[in-house]
C-alpha positions in Angstrom: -3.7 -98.7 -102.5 -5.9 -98.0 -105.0 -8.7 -95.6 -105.1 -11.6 -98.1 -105.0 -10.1 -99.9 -102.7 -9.5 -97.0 -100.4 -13.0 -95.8 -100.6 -14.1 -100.0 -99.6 -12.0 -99.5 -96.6 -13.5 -96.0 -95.3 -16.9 -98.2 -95.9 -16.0 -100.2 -93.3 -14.0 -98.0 -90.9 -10.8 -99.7 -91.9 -8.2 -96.8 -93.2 -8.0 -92.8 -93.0 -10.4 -91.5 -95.5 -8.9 -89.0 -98.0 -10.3 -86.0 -98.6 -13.5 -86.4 -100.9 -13.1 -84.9 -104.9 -14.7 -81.5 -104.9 -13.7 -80.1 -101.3 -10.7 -78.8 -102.6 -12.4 -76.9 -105.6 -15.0 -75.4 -103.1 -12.6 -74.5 -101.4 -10.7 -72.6 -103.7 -14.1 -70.7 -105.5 -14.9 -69.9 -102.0 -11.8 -68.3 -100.7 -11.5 -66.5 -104.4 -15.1 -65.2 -103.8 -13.9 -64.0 -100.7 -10.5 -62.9 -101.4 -10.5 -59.0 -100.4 -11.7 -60.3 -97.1 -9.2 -59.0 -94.2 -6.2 -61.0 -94.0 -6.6 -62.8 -90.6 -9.6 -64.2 -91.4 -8.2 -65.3 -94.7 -5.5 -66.9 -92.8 -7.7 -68.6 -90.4 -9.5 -70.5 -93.2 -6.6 -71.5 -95.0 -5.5 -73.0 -91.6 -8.9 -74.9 -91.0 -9.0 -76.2 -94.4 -5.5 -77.7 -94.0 -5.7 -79.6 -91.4 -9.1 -80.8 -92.6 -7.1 -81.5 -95.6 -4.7 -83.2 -93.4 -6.9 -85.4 -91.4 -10.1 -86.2 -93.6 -12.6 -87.7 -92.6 -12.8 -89.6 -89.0 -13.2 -93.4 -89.3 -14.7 -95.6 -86.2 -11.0 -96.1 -85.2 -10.9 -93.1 -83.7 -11.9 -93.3 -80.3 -14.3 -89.4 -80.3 -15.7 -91.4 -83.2 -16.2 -95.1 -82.5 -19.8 -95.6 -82.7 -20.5 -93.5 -85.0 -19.6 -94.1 -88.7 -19.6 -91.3 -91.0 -18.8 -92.9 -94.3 -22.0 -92.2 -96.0 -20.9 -88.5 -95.5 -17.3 -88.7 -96.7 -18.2 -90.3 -99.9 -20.8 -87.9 -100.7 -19.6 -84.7 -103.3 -20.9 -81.5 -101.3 -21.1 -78.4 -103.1 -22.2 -75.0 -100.9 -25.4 -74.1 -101.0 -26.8 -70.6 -102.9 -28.5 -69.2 -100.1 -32.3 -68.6 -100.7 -32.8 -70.2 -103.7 -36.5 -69.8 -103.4 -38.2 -66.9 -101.6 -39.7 -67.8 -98.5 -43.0 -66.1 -96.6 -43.0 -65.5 -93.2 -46.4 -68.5 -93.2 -43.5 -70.7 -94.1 -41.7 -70.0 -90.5 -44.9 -70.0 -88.5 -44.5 -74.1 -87.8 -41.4 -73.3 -85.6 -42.9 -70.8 -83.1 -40.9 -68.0 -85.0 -44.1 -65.5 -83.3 -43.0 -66.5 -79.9 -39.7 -64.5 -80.4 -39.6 -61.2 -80.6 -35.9 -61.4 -81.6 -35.4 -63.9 -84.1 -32.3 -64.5 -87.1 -33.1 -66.3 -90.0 -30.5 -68.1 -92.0 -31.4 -69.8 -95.4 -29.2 -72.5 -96.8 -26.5 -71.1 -94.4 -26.9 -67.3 -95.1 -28.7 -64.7 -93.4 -32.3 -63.5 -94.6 -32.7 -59.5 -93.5 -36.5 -60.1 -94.5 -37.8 -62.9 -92.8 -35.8 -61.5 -89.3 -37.0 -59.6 -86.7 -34.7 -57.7 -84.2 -36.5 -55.5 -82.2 -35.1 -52.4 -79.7 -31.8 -54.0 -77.9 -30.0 -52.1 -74.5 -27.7 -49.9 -75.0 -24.2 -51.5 -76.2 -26.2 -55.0 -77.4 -25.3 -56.0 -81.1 -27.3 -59.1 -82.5 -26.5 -59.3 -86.7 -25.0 -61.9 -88.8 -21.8 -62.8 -88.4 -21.0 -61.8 -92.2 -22.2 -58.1 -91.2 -20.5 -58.5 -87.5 -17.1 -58.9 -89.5 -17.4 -55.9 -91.8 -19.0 -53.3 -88.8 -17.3 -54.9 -85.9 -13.7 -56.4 -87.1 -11.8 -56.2 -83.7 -14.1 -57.5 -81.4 -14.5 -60.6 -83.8 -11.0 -61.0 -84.7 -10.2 -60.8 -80.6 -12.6 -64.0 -80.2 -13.3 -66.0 -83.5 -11.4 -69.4 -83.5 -9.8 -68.4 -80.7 -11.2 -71.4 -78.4 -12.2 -73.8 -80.7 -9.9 -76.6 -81.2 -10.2 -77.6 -84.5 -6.9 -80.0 -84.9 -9.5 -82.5 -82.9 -12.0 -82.5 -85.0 -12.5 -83.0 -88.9 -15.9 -81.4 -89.0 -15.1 -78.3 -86.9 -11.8 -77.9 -88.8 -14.0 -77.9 -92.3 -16.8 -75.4 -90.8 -13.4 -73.3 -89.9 -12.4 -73.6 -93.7 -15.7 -72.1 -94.8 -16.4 -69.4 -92.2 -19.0 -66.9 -93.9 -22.0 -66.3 -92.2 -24.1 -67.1 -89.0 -24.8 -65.3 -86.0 -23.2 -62.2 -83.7 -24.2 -61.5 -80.7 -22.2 -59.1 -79.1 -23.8 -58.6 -75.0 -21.5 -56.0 -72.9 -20.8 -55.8 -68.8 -24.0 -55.9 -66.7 -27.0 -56.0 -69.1 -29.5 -58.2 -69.2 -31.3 -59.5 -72.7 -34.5 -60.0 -71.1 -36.0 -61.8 -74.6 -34.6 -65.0 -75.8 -32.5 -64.8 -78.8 -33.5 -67.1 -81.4 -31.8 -68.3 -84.1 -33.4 -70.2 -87.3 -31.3 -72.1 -89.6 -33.5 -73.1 -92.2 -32.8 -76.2 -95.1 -34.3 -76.1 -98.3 -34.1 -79.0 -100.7 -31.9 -79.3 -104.0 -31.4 -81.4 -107.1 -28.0 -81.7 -105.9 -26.2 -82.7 -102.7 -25.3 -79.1 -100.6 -24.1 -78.5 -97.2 -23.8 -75.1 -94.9 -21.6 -74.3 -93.0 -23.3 -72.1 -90.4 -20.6 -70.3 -87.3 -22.0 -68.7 -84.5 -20.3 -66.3 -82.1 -21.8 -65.2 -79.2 -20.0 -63.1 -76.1 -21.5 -62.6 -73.1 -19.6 -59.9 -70.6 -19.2 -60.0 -67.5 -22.3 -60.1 -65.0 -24.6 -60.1 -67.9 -27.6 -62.7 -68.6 -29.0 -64.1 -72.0 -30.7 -66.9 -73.5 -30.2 -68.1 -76.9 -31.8 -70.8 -78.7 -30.4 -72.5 -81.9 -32.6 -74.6 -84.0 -32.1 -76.5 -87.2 -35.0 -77.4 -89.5 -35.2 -78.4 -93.4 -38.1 -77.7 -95.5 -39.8 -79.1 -98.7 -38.5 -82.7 -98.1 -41.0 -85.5 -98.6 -38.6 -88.4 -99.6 -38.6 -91.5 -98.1 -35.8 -92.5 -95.6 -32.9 -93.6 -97.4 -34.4 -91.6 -100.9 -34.4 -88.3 -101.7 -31.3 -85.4 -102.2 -28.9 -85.4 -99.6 -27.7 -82.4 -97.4 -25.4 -81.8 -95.1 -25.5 -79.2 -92.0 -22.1 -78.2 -90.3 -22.3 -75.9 -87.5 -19.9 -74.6 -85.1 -21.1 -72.0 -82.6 -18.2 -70.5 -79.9 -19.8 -69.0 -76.8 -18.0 -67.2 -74.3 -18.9 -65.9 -71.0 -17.7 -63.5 -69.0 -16.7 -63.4 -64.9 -20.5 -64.0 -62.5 -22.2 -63.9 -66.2 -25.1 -66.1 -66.9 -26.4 -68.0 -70.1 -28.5 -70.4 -71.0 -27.9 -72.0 -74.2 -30.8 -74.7 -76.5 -29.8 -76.3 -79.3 -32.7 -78.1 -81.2 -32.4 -80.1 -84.5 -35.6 -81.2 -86.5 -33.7 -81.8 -89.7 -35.0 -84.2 -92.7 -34.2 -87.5 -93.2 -31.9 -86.5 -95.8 -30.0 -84.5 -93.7 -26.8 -85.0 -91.6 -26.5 -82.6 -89.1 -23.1 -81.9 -86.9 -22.7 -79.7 -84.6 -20.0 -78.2 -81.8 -21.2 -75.8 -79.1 -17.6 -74.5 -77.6 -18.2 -72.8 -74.5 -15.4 -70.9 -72.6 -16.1 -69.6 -69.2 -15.0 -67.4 -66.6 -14.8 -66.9 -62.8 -18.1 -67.6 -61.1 -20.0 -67.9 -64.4 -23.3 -69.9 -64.6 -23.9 -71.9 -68.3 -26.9 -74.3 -68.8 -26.4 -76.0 -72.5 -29.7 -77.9 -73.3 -29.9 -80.1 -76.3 -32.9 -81.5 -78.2 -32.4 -83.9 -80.9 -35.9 -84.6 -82.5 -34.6 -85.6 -86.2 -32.2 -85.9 -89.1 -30.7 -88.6 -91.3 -27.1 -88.8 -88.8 -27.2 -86.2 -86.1 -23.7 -85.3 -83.8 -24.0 -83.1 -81.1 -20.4 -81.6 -79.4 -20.7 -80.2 -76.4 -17.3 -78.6 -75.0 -17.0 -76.7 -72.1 -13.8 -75.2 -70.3 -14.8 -74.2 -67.0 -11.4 -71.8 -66.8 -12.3 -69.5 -64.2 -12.5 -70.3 -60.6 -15.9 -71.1 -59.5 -17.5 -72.1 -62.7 -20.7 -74.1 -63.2 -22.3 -75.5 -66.4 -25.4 -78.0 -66.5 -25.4 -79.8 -69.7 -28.9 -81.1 -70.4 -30.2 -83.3 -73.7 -32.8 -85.4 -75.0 -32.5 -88.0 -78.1 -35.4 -89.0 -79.7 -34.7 -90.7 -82.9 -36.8 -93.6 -85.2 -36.4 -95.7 -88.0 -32.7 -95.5 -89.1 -31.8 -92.9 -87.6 -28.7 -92.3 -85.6 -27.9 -89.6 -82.8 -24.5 -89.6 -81.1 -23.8 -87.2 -78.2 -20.2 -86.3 -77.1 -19.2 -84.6 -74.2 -15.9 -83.2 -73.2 -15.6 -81.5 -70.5 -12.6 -79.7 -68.9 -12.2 -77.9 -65.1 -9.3 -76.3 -66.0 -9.5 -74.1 -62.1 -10.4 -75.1 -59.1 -14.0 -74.9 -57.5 -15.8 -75.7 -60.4 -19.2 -77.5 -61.0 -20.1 -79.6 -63.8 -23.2 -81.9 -63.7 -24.6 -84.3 -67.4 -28.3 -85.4 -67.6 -29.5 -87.4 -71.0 -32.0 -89.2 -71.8 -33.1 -90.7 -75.2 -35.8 -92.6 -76.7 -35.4 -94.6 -79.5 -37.7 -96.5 -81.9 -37.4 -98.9 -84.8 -33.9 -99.6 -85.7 -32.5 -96.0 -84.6 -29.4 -95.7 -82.6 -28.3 -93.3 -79.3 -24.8 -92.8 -78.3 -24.1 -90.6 -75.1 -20.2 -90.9 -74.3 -16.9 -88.2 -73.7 -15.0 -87.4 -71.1 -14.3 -85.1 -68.1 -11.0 -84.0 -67.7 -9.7 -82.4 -64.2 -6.5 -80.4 -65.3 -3.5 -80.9 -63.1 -3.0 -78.8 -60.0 
């Protein structure tokens, strides 16, 4: 098949999209950027970019993926964005209730700003950092956890994030303590002359009998285009939450991106004996949003609520997949979603539960 008339046929959901031109090349500046990096993580980037090298792009024929169509994405050339290109004032955060929080990360353009974050006095044990800096002061904890949930052989878009690991979020919450202030955590888009996507991975452990809330939220800035006009971006987040035995969490996810923007994002959640997860989503805006939600309720006992609300307009298109496995006996899982739509948007809630064997 020719080239043209393999990219016609991803236009229409019809044949396996290859890999786009340039991911390969970003790939390779980024893991020589990176290359003193310690070996294991080297190796699990190399195996995230494979199989998304494998796999490309999914197409509507695949059934996680069948009303959603992500061709406008695939045929897109992504480079990775610089960071903060322009310096940002803490007046420029004040439209997302940064204030509230009295613990707050900021990331721009997928990497974390020291200065516009705020981390006040933590309990004793308590680490809450960037993931870059969680890697270099705390390697063994994050090698014992990073990746080592997430299955990205399922999915394209987790197995890419995988390939690009850098930066995001630690938090790091030992036995019986309590975080009494909610965690949040800013991920901020800025526009560019040229199409850029993040890559944003989040790790967050909760021990056993502890408590916290976290809040992500994803936002762009300095976009006035038009629907349909305008640079796009793309915003590819993974973020891998594990609780601990009797611990409880409660976990928002809010995106407010531009109508440039595609966001994706997977929330894995692994948890324990008798723990207690609530996972709330809030899809306000962006050009194509996609919100995973995957819990494994592997202890004995274990409850998760999985809350969300869709609210999309114009052209806009918001697809919410659940999968959710009680892999022990006893557990509790209960869905509410609700969307409103307006114009010509779209809303897709659909997964699956899956009751292991035995």
């Amino acid at each position: 098949m020719k080239k043209s008339a393999i990219i016609d046929a991803v236009a229409v959901g019809l044949a396996k999209p290859v890999v786009p031109l340039g991911y390969s090349t970003e790939f390779g500046d980024f893991s020589q950027r990176l290359k003193d990096q310690a070996s294991w993580l080297i190796a699990l980037r190399r195996e995230g970019y494979t199989q998304f090298a494998e796999t490309g792009f999914p197409t509507t024929h695949d059934e996680d993926w069948r009303f959603t169509n992500v061709s406008a994405v695939a045929q897109t050339k992504f480079a990775l964005a610089d960071g903060e290109v322009q310096p940002l004032s803490t007046g420029d955060l004040e439209p997302f209730g940064v204030s509230e929080f009295a613990c707050c990360l900021v990331f721009v353009n997928g990497k974390f700003s020291r200065r516009l974050s705020r981390v006040p006095a933590l309990p004793k044990g308590v680490e809450i950092s960037s993931l870059a800096e969680g890697i270099t002061s705390h390697p063994a904890a994050v090698e014992g956890y990073l990746g080592r949930h997430l299955d990205f052989y399922r999915d394209a878009f987790a197995a890419l994030n995988t390939a690009f690991i850098e930066d995001g979020a630690y938090v790091y919450i030992p036995r019986s303590t309590v975080v009494e202030q909610p965690i949040y955590l800013l991920y901020i888009s800025t526009p560019d002359a040229t199409p850029t996507m993040t890559h944003p991975r989040n790790l967050i452990i909760v021990e056993e009998n502890s408590q916290a809330t976290i809040a992500e939220d994803y936002v762009s800035l300095g976009s006035t285009a038009a629907p349909g006009c305008g640079t796009p971006a793309l915003s590819n987040t993974v973020t891998e939450l594990v609780v601990g035995e009797s611990a409880v969490v409660s976990h928002t996810m809010i995106v407010r991106e531009s109508e440039q923007t595609y966001n994706f994002s997977t929330l894995r959640i692994q948890q324990a004996r008798s723990s207690n997860v609530a996972s709330h989503s809030l899809l306000l805006s962006g050009a194509l949003v996609r919100n995973n939600v995957h819990p494994v309720l592997a202890g004995e006992g274990a409850e998760c609520l999985i809350n969300g609300l869709f609210m999309a307009n114009g052209r806009q298109h918001m697809d919410n997949y659940m999968l959710v496995e009680h892999a022990s006996p006893h557990c509790s899982s209960r869905q509410f979603y609700n969307g409103i739509l307006n114009g010509q948007a779209h809303g897709v809630f659909h997964g699956r539960i899956i009751v292991h064997k035995d």
